[in-house]
N, C-alpha and C positions, 0 to 999 in steps of 0.2 A: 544497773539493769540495762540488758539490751533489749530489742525491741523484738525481739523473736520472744524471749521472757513475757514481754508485756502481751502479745499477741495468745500469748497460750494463757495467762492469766483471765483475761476477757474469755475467752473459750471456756473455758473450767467455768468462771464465775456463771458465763448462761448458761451452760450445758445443766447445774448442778440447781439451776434457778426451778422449782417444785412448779411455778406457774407456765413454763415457758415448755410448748408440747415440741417444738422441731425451731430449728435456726436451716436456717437456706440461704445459699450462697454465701458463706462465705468464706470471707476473700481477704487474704493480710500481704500487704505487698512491702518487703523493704526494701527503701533505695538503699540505705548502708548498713551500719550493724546499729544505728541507732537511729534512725526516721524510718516513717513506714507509715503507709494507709490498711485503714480495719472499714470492712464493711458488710454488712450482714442485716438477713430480716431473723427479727424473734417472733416463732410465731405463737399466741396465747390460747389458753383453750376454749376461749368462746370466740374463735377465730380472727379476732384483735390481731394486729401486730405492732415491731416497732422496727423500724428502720435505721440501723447505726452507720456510722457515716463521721468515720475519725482522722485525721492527719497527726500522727505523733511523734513528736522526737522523748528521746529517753538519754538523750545527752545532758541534763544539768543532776541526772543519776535515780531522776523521778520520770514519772509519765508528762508530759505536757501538751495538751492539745492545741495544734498550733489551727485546726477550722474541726469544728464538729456539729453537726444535726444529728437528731435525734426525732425522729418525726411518728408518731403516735397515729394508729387510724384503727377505726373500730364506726362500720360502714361511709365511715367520714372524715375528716379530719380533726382529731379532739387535742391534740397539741403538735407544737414544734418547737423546740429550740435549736437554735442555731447563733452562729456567731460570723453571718456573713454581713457584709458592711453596707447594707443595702436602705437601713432606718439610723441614720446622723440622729434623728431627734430625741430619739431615746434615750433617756438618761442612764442607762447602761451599755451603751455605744461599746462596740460593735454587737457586743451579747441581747440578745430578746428575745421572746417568746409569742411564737402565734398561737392564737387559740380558737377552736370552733372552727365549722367549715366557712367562714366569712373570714379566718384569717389575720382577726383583731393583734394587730401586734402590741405587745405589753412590754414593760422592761421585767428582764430576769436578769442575775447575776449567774456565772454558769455551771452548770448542773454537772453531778457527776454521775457514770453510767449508773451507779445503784440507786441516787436519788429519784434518776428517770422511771427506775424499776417499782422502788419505793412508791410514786404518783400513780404507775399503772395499778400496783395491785389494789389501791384505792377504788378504782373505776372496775375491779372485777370481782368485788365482792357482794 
């Protein structure tokens, strides 16, 4: 897979997402024919959105996120994962999950875009 592939993959998967009313900005940059950055808001229809936020190589012939956030807000901040290196203590180092608008960081193991999706449409029924 290269990563023009991978880039029109995520598109189709939100575009085709029944919950997601408009995606803005975005934006697939490759540096070769196999790494590249994705970034885009999803936006929900009770005005929710989510913020993606990818680094990906498609060199071992799969998708692999080498930094990703995912950052959730619905007048506030109701989650983020991410996998910057910024909480050592977490026992899932580098990966973790903030939660609420205070930010509480949690250990997550790391999500993938539809599981993120999967969590949102919990929060919009």
């Amino acid at each position: 897979m290269n990563i023009q592939d991978y880039f029109a993959s995520v598109e189709r998967s939100l575009r085709s997402n029944p919950l997601i009313v408009r995606l803005e900005n975005f934006l697939c940059i490759a540096s070769n024919d196999f790494n590249g950055l994705l970034r885009c808001r999803a936006h929900f229809w009770d005005s929710s959105f989510l913020d993606i936020y990818e680094t990906v190589s498609t060199e071992p012939g799969y998708p692999l996120r080498i930094h990703y956030a995912y950052t959730y807000i619905r007048e506030h901040l109701v989650f983020r994962y991410d996998n910057a290196p910024h909480h050592p203590e977490v026992e899932t180092y580098p990966h973790h999950k903030h939660i609420g608008p205070s930010e509480e960081v949690a250990p997550a193991r790391p999500p993938t875009l539809s599981s993120v999706l999967a969590e949102i449409a919990n929060y919009l029924r």
